[in-house]
C-alpha positions as CSV (number, residue, x, y, z in Angstrom):
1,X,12.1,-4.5,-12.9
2,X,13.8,-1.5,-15.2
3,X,11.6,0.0,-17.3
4,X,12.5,2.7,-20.3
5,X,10.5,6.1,-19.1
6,X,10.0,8.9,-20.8
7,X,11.1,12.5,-19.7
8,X,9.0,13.9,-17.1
9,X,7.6,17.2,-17.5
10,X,4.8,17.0,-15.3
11,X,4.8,16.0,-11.7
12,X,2.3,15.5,-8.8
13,X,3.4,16.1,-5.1
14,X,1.1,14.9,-1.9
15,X,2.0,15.8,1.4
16,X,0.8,14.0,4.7
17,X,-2.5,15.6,6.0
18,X,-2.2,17.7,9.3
19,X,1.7,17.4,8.9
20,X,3.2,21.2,9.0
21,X,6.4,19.6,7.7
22,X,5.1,18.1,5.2
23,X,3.1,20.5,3.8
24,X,6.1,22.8,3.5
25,X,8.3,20.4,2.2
26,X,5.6,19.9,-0.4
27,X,5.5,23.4,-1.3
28,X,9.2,24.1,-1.4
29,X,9.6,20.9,-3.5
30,X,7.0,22.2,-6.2
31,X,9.2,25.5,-6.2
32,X,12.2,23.2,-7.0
33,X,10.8,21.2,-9.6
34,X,9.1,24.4,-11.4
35,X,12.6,25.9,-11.4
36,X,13.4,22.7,-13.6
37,X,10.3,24.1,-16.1
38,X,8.0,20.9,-15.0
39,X,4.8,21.0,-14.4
40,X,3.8,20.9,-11.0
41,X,0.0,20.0,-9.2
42,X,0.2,20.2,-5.2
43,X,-2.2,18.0,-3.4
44,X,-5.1,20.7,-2.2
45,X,-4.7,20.9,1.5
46,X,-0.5,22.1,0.9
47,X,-2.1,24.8,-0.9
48,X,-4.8,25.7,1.1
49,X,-1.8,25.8,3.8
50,X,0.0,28.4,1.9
51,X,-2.8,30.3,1.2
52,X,-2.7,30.0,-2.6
53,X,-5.7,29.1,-4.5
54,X,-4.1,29.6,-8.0
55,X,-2.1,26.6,-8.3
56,X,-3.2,23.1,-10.0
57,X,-4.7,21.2,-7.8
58,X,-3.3,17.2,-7.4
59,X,-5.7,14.9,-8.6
60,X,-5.3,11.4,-8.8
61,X,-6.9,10.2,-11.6
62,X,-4.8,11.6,-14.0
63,X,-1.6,10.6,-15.5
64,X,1.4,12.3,-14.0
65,X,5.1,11.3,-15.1
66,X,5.9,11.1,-11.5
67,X,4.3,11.5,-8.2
68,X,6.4,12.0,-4.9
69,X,4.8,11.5,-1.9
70,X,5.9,12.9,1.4
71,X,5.3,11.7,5.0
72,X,4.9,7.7,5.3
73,X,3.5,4.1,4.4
74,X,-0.1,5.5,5.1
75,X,0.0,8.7,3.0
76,X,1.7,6.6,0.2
77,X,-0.9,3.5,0.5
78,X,-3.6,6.1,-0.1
79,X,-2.1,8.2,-3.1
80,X,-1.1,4.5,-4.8
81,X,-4.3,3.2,-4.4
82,X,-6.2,5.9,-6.4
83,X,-3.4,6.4,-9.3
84,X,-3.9,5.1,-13.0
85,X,-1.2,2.1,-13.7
86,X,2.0,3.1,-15.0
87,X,2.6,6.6,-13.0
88,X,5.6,6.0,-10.9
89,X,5.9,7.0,-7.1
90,X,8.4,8.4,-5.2
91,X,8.0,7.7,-1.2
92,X,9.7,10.3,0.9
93,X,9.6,9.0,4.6
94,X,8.8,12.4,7.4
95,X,8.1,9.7,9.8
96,X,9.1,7.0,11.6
97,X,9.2,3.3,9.6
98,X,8.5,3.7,6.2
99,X,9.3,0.7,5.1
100,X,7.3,1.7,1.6
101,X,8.8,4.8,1.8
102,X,12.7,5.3,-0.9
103,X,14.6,7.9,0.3
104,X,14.8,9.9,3.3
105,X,14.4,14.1,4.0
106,X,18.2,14.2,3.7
107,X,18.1,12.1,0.7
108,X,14.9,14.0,-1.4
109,X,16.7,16.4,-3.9
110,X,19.4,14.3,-4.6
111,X,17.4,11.8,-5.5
112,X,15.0,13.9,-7.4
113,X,18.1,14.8,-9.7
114,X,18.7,11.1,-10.0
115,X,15.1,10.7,-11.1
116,X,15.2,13.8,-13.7
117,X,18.3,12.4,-14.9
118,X,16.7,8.9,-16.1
119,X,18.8,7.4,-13.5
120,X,16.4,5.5,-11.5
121,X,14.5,2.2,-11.8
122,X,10.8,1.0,-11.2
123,X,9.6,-1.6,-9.0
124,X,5.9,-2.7,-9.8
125,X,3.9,-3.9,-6.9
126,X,0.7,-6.0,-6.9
127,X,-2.6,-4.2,-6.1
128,X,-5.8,-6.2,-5.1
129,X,-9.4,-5.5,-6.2
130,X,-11.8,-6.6,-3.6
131,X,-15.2,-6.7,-4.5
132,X,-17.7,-7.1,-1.7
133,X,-21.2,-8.9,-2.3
134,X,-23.9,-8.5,-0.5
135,X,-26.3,-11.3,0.5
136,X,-29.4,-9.4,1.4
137,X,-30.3,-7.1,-1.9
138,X,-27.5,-8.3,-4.2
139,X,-25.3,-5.0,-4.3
140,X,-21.4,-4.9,-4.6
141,X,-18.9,-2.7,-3.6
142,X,-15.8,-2.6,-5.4
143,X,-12.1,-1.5,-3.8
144,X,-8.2,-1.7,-4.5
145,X,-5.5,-2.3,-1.7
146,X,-2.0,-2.4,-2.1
147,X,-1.4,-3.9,1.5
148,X,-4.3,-5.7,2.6
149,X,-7.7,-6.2,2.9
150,X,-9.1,-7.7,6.9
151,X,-12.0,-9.1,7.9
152,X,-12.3,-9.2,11.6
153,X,-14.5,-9.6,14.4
154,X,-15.5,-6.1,16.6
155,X,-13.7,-5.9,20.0
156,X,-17.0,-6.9,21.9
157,X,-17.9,-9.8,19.2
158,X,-17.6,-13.5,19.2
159,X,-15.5,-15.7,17.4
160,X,-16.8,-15.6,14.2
161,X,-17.0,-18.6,11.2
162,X,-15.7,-17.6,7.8
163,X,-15.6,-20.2,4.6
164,X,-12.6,-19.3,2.4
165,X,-12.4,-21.0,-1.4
166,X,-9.7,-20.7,-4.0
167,X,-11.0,-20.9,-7.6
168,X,-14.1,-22.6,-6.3
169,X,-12.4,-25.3,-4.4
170,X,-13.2,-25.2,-0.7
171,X,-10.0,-24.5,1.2
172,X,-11.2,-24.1,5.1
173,X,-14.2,-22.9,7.2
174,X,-11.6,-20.6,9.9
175,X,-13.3,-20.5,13.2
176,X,-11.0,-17.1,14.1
177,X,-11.1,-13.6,15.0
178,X,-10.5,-12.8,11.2
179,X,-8.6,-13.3,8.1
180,X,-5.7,-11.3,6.8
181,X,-5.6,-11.1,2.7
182,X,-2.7,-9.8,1.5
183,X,-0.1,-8.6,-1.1
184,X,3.8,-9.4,-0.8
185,X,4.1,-5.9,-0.6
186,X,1.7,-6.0,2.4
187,X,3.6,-9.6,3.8
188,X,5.6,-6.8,6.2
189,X,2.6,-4.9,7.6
190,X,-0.3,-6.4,9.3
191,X,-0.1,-10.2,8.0
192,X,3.3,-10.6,9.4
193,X,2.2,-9.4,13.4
194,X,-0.2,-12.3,12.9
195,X,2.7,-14.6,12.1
196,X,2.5,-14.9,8.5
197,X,5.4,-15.2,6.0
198,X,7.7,-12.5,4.7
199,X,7.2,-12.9,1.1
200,X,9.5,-11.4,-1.4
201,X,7.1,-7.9,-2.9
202,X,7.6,-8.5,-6.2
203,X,6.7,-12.4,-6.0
204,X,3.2,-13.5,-8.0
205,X,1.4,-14.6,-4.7
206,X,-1.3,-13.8,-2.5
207,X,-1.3,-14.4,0.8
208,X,-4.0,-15.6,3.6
209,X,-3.4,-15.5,6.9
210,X,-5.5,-16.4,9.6
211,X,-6.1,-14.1,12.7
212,X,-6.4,-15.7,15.9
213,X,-7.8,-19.1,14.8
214,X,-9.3,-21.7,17.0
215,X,-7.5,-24.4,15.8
216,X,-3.7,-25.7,15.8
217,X,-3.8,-26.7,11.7
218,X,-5.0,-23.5,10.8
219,X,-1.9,-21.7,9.2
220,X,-0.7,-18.9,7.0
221,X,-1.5,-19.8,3.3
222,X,0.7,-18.3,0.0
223,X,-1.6,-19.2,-3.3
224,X,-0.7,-17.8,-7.0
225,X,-1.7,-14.6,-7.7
226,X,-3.9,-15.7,-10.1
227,X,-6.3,-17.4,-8.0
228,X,-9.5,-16.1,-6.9
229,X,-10.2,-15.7,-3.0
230,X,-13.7,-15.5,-1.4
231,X,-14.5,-15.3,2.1
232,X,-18.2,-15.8,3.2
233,X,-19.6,-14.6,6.5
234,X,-21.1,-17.7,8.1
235,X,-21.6,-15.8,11.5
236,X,-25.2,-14.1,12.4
237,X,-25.8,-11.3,14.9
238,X,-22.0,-10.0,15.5
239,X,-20.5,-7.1,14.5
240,X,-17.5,-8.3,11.5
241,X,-16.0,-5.8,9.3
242,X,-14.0,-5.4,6.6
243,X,-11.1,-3.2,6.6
244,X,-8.6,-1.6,3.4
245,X,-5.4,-0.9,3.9
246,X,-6.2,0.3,8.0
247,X,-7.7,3.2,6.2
248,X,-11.3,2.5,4.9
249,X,-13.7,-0.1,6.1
250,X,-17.3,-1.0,6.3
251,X,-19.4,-3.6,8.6
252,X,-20.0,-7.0,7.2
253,X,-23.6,-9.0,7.5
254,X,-24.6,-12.7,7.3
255,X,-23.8,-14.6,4.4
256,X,-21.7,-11.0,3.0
257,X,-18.7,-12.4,0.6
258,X,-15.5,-10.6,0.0
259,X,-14.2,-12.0,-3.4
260,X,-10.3,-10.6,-4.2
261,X,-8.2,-11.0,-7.1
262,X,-5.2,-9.9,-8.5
263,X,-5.6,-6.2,-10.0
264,X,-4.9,-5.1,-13.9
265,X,-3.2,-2.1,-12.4
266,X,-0.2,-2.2,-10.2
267,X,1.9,0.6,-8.7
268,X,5.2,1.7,-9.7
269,X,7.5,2.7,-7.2
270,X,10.7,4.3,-7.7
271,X,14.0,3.0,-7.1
272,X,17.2,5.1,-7.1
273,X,19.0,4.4,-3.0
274,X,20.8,1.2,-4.1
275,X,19.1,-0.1,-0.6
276,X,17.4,-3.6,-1.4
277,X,14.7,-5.2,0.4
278,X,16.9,-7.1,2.4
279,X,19.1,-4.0,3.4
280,X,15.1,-2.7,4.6
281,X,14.2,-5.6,6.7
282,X,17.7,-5.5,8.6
283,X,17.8,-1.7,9.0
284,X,13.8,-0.9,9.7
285,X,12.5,-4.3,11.0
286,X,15.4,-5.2,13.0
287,X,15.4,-8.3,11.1
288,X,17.3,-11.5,12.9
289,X,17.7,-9.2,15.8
290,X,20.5,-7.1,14.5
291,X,21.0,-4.5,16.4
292,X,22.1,-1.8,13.7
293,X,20.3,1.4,13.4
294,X,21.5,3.1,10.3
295,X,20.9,2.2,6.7
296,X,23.5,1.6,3.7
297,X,23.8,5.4,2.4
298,X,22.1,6.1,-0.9
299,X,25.3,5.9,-3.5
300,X,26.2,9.3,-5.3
301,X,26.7,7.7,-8.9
């Protein structure tokens, strides 16, 4: 998806915590884009870092024209999650996969120029709210996930029983170690170890797969993006919890229901390597078992 942006004049750059390379990448990025008279806020731990107090201070709740976020899927997954819609990202992978993750080190400042210059496109990615209901005292807790949200059992628990509905229609009661709910965006991370379907990211689905399950006809499920999910806990006495995005999580109790839907706001992501999400599945999943390593080079025009 292309959309018309605006010039950006002020940016927002997050670097991965306890990463020494990123947090100096960060800072010698905001010196680069301030030498372009934009706006800069570092994320507060860079700063801290360098010792400076004075600078403005990252926040993610306000609008920034553009964001760049350096390190990998996890640092990204948690700066998306918290931004308003329509602020566009730019993932610079430090680490290993990044399969979220644009451009490279090698590949930052020219395609920051690319960015400045208008020439870039923006890719908008379904987020997830979950909201979790409690049975005993009626509370809910609300979240937002751009990969996934998990219920699973504790490594010491049973099986555990979980009813799953679709728009009020009664889809399964999974006998399993869990349930996978996920974006296409998130159809390459945990969902697809438990053997569900790669799913296009910018495809209007959600996706269920089931983790572990004790029976043969129990398979992945794609449903429209529309549709409303809840999972109810039908297990007593074991420990179940309910994870976001591998990076926040909270224990489950009896009769607890985790009700997801497709979120107002979705992520932008920024688009200026020419690499597709084929070229990403070949090149950083090894996908079909080709054995190449390197990825087709970011084009210059």
């Amino acid at each position: 998806m292309t959309e018309k942006t605006p010039k950006i004049q002020r940016a927002g750059v997050v670097a991965k915590r306890g990463s020494e390379e990123a947090a100096q990448t960060a800072y010698e990025l905001a010196e680069w884009l301030r030498r372009r008279d934009l706006q800069v806020a570092l994320d507060e731990a860079t700063l801290h870092s360098h010792g400076s107090s004075a600078g403005e201070v990252f926040e993610p709740g306000r609008r920034y024209d553009l964001v760049v976020v350096l390190g990998g899927d996890g640092t990204l997954l948690a700066v998306a999650r918290e931004l308003p819609d329509g602020v566009p990202i730019l993932g610079v992978n430090l680490g290993n996969l990044g399969f979220l993750t644009e451009v490279n080190r090698s590949e930052l400042y020219p395609g920051l120029v690319k960015v400045l210059e208008g020439r870039f496109r923006i890719e908008r990615r379904t987020l997830l709210d979950i909201e979790l209901l409690r049975a005993a005292g009626g509370e809910s807790t609300s979240f937002r996930v751009l990969n996934d949200a998990v219920i699973t059992k504790g490594a010491l628990a049973r099986i555990i029983e979980l009813t799953i509905e679709v728009d009020g229609h009664l889809v399964a009661r999974y006998r399993s170690d869990g349930v996978i709910l996920a974006t296409p965006t998130g159809s390459t991370a945990y969902s697809l170890s438990a053997g569900g379907p790669v799913v296009h990211p910018l495809l209007p689905v959600l996706l269920l797969a089931p983790l572990s399950p004790h029976a043969l006809t129990l398979r992945p499920l794609v449903v429209p993006a529309s549709s409303l999910v809840e999972v109810t806990l039908g297990t007593r006495n074991e420990e179940v919890y309910l994870t976001l995005d591998g990076q926040e999580g909270t224990a489950l109790s009896y009769r607890d229901t985790v009700r997801v839907t497709r979120s107002d706001v979705s992520v932008g992501l920024i688009k200026v390597s020419g690499r597709t999400f084929y070229d990403s599945l070949r090149g950083k999943l090894r996908w079909g078992g080709l054995s190449e390593t390197a990825e087709p080079p970011m084009p210059s025009g």
